[in-house]
C-alpha positions in Angstrom: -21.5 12.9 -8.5 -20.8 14.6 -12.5 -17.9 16.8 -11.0 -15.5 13.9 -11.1 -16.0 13.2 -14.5 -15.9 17.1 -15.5 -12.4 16.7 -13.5 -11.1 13.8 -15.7 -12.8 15.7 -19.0 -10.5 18.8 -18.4 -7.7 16.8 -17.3 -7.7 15.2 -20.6 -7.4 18.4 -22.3 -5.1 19.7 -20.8 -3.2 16.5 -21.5 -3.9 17.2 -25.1 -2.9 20.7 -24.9 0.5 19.5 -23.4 1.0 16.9 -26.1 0.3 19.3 -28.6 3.6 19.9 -30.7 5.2 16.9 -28.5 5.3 14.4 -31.6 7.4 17.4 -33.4 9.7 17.7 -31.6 10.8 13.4 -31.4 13.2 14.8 -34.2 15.2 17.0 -31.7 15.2 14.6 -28.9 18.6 13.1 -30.1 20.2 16.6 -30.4 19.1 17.3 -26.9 20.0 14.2 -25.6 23.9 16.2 -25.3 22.6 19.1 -23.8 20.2 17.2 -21.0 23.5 15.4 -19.6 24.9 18.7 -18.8 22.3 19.8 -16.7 21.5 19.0 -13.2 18.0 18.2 -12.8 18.0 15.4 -15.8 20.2 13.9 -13.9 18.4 13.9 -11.1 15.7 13.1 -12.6 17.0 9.6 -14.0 18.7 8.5 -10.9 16.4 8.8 -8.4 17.3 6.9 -5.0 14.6 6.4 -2.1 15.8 7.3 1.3 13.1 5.8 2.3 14.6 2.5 4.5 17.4 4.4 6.1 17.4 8.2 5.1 20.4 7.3 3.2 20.8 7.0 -0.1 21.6 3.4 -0.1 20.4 0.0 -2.5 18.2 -2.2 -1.3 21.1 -4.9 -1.2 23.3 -2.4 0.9 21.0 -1.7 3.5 20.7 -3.5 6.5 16.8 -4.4 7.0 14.5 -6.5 5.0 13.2 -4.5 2.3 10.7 -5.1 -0.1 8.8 -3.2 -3.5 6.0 -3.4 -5.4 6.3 -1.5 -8.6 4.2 0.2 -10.7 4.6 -2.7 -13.3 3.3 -5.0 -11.0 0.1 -3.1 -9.9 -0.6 -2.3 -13.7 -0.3 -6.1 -14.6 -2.3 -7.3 -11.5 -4.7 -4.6 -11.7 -4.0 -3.4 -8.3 -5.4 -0.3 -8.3 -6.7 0.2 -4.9 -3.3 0.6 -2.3 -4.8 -2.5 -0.1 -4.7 -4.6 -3.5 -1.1 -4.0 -3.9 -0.1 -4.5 -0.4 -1.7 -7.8 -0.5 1.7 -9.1 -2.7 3.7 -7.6 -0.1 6.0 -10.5 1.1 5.3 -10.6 5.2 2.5 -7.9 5.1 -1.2 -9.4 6.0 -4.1 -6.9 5.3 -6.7 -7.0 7.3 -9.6 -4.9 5.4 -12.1 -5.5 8.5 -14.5 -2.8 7.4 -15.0 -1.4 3.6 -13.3 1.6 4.3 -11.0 0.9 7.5 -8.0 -1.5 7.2 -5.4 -2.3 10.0 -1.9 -3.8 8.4 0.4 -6.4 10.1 4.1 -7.0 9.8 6.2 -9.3 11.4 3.0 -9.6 14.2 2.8 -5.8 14.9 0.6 -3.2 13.4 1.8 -0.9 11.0 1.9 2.2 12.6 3.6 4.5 10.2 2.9 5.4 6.3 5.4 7.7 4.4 5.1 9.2 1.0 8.3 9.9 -0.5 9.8 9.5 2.7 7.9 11.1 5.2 4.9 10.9 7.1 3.1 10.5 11.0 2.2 7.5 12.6 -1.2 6.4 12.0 -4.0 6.9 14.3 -4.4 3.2 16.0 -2.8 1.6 13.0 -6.0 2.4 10.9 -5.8 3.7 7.5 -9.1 4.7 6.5 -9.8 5.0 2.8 -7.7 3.4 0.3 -5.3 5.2 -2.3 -5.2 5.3 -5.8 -1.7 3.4 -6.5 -2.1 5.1 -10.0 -0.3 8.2 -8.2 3.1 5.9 -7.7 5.9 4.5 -9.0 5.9 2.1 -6.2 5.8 0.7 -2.8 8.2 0.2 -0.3 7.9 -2.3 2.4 10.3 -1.6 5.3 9.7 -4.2 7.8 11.3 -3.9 11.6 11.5 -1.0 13.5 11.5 2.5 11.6 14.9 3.7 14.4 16.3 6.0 11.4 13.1 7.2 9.9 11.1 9.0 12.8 12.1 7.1 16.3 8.6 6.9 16.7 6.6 4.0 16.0 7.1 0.5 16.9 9.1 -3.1 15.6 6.5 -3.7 13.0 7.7 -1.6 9.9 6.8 1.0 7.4 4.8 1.9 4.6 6.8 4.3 2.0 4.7 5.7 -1.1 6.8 6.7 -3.8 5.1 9.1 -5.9 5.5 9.1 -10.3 8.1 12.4 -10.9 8.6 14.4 -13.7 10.5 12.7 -16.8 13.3 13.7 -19.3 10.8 12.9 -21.9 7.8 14.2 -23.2 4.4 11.2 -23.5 2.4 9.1 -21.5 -0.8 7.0 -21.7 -4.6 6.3 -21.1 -6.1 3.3 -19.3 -9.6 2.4 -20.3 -11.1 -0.4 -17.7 -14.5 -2.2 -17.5 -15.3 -5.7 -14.9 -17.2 -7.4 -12.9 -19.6 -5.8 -10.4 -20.0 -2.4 -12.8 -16.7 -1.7 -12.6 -15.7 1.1 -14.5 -12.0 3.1 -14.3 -10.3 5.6 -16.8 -6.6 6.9 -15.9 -4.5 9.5 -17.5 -0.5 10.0 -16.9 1.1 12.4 -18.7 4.8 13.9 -18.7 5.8 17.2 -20.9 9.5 18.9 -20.7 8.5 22.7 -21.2 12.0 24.1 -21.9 14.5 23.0 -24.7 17.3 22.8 -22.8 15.5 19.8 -20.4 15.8 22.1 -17.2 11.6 22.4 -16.2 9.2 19.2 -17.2 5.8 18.6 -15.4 3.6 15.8 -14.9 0.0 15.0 -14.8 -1.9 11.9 -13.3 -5.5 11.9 -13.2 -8.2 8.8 -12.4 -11.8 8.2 -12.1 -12.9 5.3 -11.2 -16.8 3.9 -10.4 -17.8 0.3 -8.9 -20.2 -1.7 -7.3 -19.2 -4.8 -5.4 -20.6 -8.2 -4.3 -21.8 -7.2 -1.2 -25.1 -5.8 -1.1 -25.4 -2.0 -1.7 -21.9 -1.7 -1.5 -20.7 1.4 -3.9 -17.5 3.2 -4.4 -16.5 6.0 -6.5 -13.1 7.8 -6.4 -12.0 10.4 -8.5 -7.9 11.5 -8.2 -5.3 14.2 -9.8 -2.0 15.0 -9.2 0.6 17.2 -10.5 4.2 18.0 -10.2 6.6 20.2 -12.0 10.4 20.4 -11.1 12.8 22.7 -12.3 16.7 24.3 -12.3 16.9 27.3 -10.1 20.4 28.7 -11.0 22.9 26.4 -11.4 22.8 24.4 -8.7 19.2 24.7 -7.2 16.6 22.2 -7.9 12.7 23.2 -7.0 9.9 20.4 -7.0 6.1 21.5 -6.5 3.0 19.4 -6.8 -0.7 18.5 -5.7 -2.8 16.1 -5.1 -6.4 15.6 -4.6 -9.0 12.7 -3.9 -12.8 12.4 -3.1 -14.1 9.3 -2.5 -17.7 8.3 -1.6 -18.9 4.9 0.1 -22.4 3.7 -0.3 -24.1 1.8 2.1 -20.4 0.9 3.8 -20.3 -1.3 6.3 -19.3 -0.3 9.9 -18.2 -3.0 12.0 -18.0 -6.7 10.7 -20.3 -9.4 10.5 -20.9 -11.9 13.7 -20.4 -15.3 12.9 -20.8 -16.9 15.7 -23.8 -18.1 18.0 -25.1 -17.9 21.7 -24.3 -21.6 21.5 -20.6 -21.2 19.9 -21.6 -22.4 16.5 -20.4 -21.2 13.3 -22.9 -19.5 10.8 -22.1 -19.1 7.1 -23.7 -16.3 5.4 -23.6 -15.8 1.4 -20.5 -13.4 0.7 -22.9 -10.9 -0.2 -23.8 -10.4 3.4 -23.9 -6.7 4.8 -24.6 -5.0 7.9 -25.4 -1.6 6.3 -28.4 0.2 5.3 -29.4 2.0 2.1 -29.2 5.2 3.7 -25.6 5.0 4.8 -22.8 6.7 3.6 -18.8 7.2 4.0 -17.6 10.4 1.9 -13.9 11.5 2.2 -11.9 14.1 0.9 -7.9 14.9 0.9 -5.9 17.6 -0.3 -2.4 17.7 -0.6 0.5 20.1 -1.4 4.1 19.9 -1.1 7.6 21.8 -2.2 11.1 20.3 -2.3 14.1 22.4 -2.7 17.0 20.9 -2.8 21.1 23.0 -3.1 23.7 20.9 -4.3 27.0 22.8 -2.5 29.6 20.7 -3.7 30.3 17.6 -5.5 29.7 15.6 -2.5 27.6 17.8 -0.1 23.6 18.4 -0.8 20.8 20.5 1.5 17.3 19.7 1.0 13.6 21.3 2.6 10.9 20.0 2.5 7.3 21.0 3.0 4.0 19.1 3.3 0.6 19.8 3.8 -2.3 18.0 4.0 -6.2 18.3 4.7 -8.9 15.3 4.5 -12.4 15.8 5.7 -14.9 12.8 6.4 -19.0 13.4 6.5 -20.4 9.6 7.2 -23.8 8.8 8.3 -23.0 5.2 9.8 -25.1 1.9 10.5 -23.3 -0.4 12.9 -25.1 -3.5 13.9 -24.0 -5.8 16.6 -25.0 -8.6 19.5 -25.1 -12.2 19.6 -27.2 -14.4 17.2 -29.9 -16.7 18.3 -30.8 -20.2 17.0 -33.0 -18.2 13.9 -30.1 -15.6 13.0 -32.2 -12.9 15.0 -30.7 -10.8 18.1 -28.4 -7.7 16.8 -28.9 -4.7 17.6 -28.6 -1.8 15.4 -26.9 1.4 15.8 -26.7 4.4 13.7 -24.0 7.2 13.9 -23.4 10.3 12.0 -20.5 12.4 12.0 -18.1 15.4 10.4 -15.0 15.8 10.5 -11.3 17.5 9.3 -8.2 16.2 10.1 -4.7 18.4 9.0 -1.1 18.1 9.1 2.2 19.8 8.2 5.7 18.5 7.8 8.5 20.6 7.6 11.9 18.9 7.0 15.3 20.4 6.8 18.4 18.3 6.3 22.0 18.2 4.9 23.4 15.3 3.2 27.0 14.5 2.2 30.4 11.8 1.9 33.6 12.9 3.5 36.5 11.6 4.0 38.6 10.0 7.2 41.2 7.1 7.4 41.9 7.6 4.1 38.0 6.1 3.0 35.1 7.8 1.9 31.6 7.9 4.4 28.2 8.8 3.8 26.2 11.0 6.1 22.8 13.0 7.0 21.8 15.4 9.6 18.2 16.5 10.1 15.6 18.4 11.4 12.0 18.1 11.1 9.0 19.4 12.5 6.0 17.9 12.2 2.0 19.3 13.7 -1.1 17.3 13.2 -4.8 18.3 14.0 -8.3 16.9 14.3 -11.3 17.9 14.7 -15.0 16.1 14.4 -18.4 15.8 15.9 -20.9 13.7 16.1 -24.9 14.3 15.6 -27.3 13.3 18.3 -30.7 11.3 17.7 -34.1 13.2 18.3 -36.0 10.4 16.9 -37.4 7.5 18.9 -35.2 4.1 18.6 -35.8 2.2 15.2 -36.9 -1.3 15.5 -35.2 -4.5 16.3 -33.7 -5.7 13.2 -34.9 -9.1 11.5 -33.0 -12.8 10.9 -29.4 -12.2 9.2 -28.6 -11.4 6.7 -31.2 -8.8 6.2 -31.9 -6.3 3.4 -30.9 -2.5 3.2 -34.4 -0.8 4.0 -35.0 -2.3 7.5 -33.9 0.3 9.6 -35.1 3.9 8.7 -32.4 6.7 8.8 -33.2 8.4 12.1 -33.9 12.5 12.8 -30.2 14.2 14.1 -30.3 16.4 16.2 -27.8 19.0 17.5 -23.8 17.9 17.3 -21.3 17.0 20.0 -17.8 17.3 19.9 -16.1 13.6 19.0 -12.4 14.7 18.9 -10.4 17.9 18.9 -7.1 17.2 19.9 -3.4 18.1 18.2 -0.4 16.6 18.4 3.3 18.1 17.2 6.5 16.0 17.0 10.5 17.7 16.7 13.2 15.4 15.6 16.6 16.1 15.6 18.0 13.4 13.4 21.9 12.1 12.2 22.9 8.8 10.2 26.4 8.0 8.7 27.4 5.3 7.1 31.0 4.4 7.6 33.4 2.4 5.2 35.7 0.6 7.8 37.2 -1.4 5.3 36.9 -2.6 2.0 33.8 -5.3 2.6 33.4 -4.1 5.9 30.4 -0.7 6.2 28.8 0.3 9.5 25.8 2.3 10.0 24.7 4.3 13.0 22.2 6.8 14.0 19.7 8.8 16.8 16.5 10.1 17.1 15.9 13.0 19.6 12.2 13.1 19.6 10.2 15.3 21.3 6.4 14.7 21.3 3.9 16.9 22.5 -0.2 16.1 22.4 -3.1 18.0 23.5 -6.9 18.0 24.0 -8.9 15.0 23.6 -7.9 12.4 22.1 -6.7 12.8 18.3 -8.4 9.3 17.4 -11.9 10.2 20.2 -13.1 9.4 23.6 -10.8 9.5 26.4 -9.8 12.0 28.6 -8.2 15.1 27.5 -4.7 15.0 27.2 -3.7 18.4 28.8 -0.2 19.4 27.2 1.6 15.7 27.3 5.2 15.8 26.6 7.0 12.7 25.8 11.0 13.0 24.9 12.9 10.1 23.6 16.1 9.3 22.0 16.2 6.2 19.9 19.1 4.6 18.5 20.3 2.7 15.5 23.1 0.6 14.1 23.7 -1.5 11.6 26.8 -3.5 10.0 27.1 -4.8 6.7 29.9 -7.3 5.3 30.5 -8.0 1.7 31.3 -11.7 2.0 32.0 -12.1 -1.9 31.8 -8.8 -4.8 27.4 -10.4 -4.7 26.8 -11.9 -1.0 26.7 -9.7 1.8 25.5 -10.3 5.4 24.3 -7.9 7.8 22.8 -7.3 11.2 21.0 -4.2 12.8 19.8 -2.9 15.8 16.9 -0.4 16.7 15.0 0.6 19.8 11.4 2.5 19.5 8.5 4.2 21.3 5.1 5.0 20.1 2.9 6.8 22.2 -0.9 5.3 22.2 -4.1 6.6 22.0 -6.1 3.3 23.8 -7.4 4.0 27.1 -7.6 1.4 29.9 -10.5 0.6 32.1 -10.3 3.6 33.7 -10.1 6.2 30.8 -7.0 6.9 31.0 -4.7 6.5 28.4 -2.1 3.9 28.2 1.3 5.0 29.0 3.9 5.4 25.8 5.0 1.4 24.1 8.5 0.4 24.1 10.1 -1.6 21.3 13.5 -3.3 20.5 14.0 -4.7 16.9 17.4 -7.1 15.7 17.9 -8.6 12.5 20.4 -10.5 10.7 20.6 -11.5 7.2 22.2 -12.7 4.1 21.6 -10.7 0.6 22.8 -12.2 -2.7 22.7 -10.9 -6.2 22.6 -13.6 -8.8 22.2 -13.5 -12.9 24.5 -10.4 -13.4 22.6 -8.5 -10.6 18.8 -9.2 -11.8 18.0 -11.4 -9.0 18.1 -10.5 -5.3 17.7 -13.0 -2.9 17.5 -12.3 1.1 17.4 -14.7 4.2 16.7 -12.5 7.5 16.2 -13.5 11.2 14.5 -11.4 13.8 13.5 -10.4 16.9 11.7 -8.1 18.4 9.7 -7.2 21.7 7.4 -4.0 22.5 6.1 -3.7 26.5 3.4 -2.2 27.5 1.8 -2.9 24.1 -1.9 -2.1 24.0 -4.0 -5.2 23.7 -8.2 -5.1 23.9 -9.1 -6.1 27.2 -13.3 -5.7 27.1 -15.7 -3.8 25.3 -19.0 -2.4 27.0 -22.1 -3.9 25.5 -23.8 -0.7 26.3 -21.6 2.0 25.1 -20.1 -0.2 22.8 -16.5 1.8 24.1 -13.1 -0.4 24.5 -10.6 -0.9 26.8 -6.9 -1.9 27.1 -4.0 -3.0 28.9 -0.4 -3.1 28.1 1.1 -6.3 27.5 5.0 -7.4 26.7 4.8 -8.9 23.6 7.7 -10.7 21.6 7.6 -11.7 18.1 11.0 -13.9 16.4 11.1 -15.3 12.9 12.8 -15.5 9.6 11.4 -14.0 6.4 12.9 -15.3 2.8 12.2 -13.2 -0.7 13.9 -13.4 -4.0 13.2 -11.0 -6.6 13.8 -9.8 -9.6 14.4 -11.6 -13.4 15.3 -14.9 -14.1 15.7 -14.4 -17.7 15.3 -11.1 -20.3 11.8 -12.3 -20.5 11.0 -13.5 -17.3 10.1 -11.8 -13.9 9.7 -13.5 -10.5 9.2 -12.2 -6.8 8.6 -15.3 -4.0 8.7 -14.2 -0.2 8.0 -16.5 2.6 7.0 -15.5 6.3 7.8 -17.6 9.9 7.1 -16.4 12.8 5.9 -16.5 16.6 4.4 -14.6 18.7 3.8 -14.9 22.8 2.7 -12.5 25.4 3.7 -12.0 29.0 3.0 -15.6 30.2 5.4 -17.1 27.1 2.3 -18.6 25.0 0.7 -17.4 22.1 -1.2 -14.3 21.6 -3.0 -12.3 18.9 -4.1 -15.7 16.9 -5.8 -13.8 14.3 -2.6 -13.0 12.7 -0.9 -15.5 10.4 2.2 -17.3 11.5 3.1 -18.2 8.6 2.7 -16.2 5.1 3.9 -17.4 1.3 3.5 -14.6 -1.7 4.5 -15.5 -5.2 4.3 -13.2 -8.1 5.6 -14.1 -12.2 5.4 -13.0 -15.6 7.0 -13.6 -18.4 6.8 -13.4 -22.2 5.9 -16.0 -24.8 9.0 -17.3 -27.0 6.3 -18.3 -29.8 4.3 -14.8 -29.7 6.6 -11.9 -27.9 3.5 -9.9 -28.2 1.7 -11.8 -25.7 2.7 -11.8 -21.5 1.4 -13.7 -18.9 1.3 -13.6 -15.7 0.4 -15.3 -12.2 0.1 -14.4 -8.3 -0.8 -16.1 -5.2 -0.9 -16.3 -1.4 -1.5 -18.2 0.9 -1.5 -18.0 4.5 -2.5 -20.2 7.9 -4.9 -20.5 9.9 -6.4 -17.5 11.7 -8.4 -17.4 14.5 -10.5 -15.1 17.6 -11.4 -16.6 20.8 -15.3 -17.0 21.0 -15.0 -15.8 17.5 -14.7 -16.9 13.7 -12.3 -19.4 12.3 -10.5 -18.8 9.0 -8.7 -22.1 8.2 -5.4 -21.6 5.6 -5.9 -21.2 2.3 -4.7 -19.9 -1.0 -5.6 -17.6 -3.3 -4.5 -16.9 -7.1 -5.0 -14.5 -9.4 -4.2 -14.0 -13.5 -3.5 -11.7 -16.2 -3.0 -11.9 -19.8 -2.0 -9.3 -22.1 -1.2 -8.9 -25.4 0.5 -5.9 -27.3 -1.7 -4.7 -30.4 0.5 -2.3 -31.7 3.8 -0.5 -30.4 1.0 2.0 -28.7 -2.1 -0.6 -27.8 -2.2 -3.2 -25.4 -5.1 -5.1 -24.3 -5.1 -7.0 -21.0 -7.0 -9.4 -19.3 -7.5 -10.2 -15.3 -8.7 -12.5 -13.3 -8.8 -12.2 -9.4 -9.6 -15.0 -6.7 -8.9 -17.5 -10.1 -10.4 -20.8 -7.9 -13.3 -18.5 -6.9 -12.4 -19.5 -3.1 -14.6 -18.7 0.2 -12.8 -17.3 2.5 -12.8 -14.7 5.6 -10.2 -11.8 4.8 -10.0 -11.2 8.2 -11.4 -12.4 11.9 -9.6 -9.5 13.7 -13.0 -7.4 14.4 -15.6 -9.9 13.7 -15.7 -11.5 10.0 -16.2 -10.1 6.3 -16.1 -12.4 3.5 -13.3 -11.7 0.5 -14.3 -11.2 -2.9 -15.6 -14.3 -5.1 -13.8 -14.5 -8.5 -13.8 -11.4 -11.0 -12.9 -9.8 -14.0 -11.4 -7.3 -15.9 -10.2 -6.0 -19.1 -8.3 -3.2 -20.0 -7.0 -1.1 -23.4 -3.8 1.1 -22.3 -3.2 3.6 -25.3 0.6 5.0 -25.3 0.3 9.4 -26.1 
């Protein structure tokens, strides 16, 4: 448990090391400021663009899909440091954190099935992101909601997740965070950014946190430490090279596996206190990633650019598991508890080659990309037998963490070892077909290929299954006025699923069409962005739970047509110099094969609203406030969540041109709610608090 700390100890000095000499040389940043401009990567370095929504290099306003972003001034104010936290003020995004360290996310009534970072990235397995990141690590979050039909072609109408990492700067400093709060919480991050040549051409950066907590539910631990570097640098004159690293280890205590059961033989509601956990005192959930990439990117003209990439990436998981599960009786008695232990790697490797460029026809200039990319993931695990004889039945609910003894494992058994690889042959253009008119069209070739058991477990092995798909995409935009444009878009997807059905054989591959149109307006000089969006968009042969066995405790599915339509509205951005504001608001329906509703645990209707501004009487001193509220949620023969709203606070007031202190407050009303009924029920967090001293290096 001390190596984290030794991590953060030596991080910090070789922060200091770096900073050493950087106050000298303030006095020569004006007479480099000249000689910067001239070169390449400074520039590239302050004018940044995502690809991430189209593969294009295009604005938010110019592309046509509903785009969202939480930035790293955001998840500072709000304290966000967990990525699940900062999703939550995701306009149209629900987070539904069933365990403590497995969340599924929704958009637009789908499941998330694809996370990027800086762009790239392979689906998720079921939708589940296990762990949560450090958002210290990024500059921010995209939210790219509707099919991903320029991204990968594989996935489904839902949208995507884009992680935008923190880059080297043109200028030398940084900071320390120092955190304490409720439930022992305890966090100290380091960022710092050093240019290492004179002339601006190679600059690094380092980002390291360590953070410790407890949490109101019983047992419940965490502790995560994270680093990350990255240098970038001019190779010849027209050569960029980007390298970096990451790491993470996190460890669980006493996690919980599986939600809480709420409900009785006799279909009444229980309410536990929010403290209430399945787990026992002996469990834990430790995870490790590793992470390693290289960019190089050739500019060959004024206009024409090549870029590879390469990523790697490595996690391992050891848990030892207690899952408890059954139906209550009149006193609270009647689970049933289950331990589990298990091991486990996972790796994958992204290679991505692609050429990027404006030409000109008809007398107007266009925008395009052509790609390849090549991408291979792998997992292995096992799981350990029980020599022991079966523990005892487990008391009334909610129970303490020293009821069920750990049990004697025995020998392992193979849980999963399966691979999957996917090619894409990719192209995108963006045409100027007149002055306000721009069209946008691109393909996916996709070829898929999985083997051996199941990447996610269980199931029958896969035996060399090939799935090739071309997906298409186009879009049009229309500048109405030099602020106002509309747009539509089209996509069609394909995921391929790992559920099996009552048989054990695994579902056949989903298929998804996405449409949207929308109106995007810039107001205030271009500080405020405001967008209206209506969509559609079905997927057949989605997988939806069918049964579970009581006695294996394994799942089945079947594929169902599913059809989601609605309209999203967001405006963000500044309403005054002082004065920040982001407001998004959700509307949709969802029906299945027979035309009536389905999946009623997800919200049909979602409102986020996010603002800070400065007071006129005492600049010094910002404020801020967020909420969300969402309605009702529901399972059949399971718990109810009815709508409600949550708010949450900061304060924070500038010391000095280097200090600031800040001050948060989460769940403000200290409300009661479920943050999810999707897998049984687990009670949010009641209110809580934090203060925090951010030193500028």
């Amino acid at each position: 448990m001390k190596h984290p700390f030794m991590m953060t100890a030596c991080a910090l000095a070789a922060c200091v090391a770096l900073g050493d000499g950087a106050r000298a040389q303030d006095s020569k940043e004006k007479d480099k400021e000249t000689t910067l401009e001239a070169v390449v990567v400074t520039g590239k370095r302050e004018h940044r663009v995502s690809k991430g929504a189209t593969n294009l290099p295009l604005e938010i306003k110019d592309t046509p899909q509903s785009i969202s972003t939480i930035d790293k001034e955001d998840m500072r104010d709000f304290g966000a440091t967990d990525s699940n936290d900062a999703l939550r003020y995701g306009t149209g995004l629900v987070v539904e954190e069933w365990e403590t360290n497995r969340t599924s996310y929704f958009s637009r009534g789908f499941q998330v099935m694809l996370t990027q970072v800086d762009g790239l990235g392979m689906t998720n397995e079921w939708g589940i992101a296990e762990g949560q990141q450090d958002t210290y690590l990024f500059e921010r979050i995209e939210l790219i909601r509707g099919a991903n039909g320029l991204l990968t072609g594989v996935g489904n109408a839902s949208g995507t997740i884009n992680y935008v990492r923190k880059r080297p700067t043109n200028k030398d400093g940084g900071e320390v965070i120092l955190t304490g709060g409720s439930h022992e919480f305890g966090r100290l991050a380091v960022d710092y950014n050093k240019v290492f040549t004179e002339d601006g051409t190679w600059a690094g950066r380092l980002v390291v946190a360590q953070e410790d907590k407890g949490s109101y539910l019983r047992s419940l631990h965490n502790h995560r430490g994270t680093i990350y570097g990255v240098v970038d640098g001019q190779i010849g004159s027209s050569g960029v090279l980007t390298f970096g690293f990451g790491y993470q280890d996190a460890k669980q205590q006493s996690p919980m596996w599986g939600s809480l059961t709420l409900n009785r033989a006799d279909g009444t509601r229980v309410d536990f206190p929010r403290s209430s956990s399945t787990s026992q005192d002996w469990s834990y959930w430790y995870t490790r990633s590793y992470n390693v990439f290289a960019e190089y990117t050739h500019t060959l003209s004024a206009d024409w650019e090549a870029k590879l990439t390469y990523n790697h990436r490595k996690g391992t998981e050891d848990t030892k598991l207690f899952y408890a599960y059954g139906t209550l009786a009149a006193d609270n008695t009647g689970l049933v508890g289950w331990p589990y232990r298990s091991d486990g790697d996972a790796t994958s490797d992204i290679l991505d080659a692609n050429l990027t460029g404006r030409f000109g026809a008809f007398g107007r200039k266009h925008e395009v990309i052509l790609g390849l990319s090549h991408s291979k993931q792998k997992k292995f695990s096992e799981y350990y037998s029980i020599t022991s004889p079966a523990g005892p039945a487990l008391p009334a609910f909610p129970y303490p963490g020293d009821v069920y003894p750990e049990p004697t494992w025995g020998p392992t058994l193979v849980g999963a070892d399966g691979k999957q690889q996917l090619t894409r042959l990719y192209a995108a253009t963006r045409l100027q077909l007149t002055d306000s008119l721009k069209g946008i069209a691109g393909v996916n070739a996709v070829n898929l290929k999985r083997d051996g058991t199941s990447i996610y477990g269980g199931g029958v092995a896969l035996n060399n299954d090939k799935t090739d798909k071309v997906s298409p995409y186009v879009g049009l935009t229309y500048d109405v006025t030099p602020d106002m444009l509309a747009y539509a878009s089209y996509s069609d997807i394909f995921q391929a699923q790992e559920q099996r059905d009552i048989n054990g054989q695994f579902l056949p591959a989903m298929k998804g069409i996405n449409a949207e149109v929308g109106v995007k307006a810039e107001w205030l000089d271009r500080k405020l962005l405001t967008t209206f969006a209506l969509f559609t968009a079905k997927q057949t042969g989605l997988a939806t739970l069918a049964g579970t066995d009581p006695q294996t405790q394994q799942s089945w599915y079947e594929g169902k047509d599913v059809k989601s339509r609605g309209f999203e509205v967001e405006v963000s951005g500044r309403i005054s110099a002082d004065t920040r504001l982001t407001a998004g608001f959700t509307k949709l329906k969802l029906t299945g094969p027979d035309g009536n509703d389905i999946y009623e645990w997800v919200p049909r209707t979602t409102v986020n609203l996010r603002a800070d501004t400065r007071v006129p009487m005492l600049p010094r001193l910002k404020l801020g406030a967020a909420a969300r509220w969402q309605s009702e949620v529901f399972r059949i023969a399971g718990p109810k969540q009815d709508s409600y709203l949550v708010a949450n606070a900061f304060a924070a007031y500038e010391l000095s041109d280097a200090a600031t202190l800040r001050f948060n407050v989460d769940n403000l009303t200290d409300k009661k709610y479920l943050r999810t009924v999707q897998f049984g029920a687990i009670y949010a967090a009641p209110r809580t608090y934090a203060v925090s001293l951010e030193y500028k290096l």
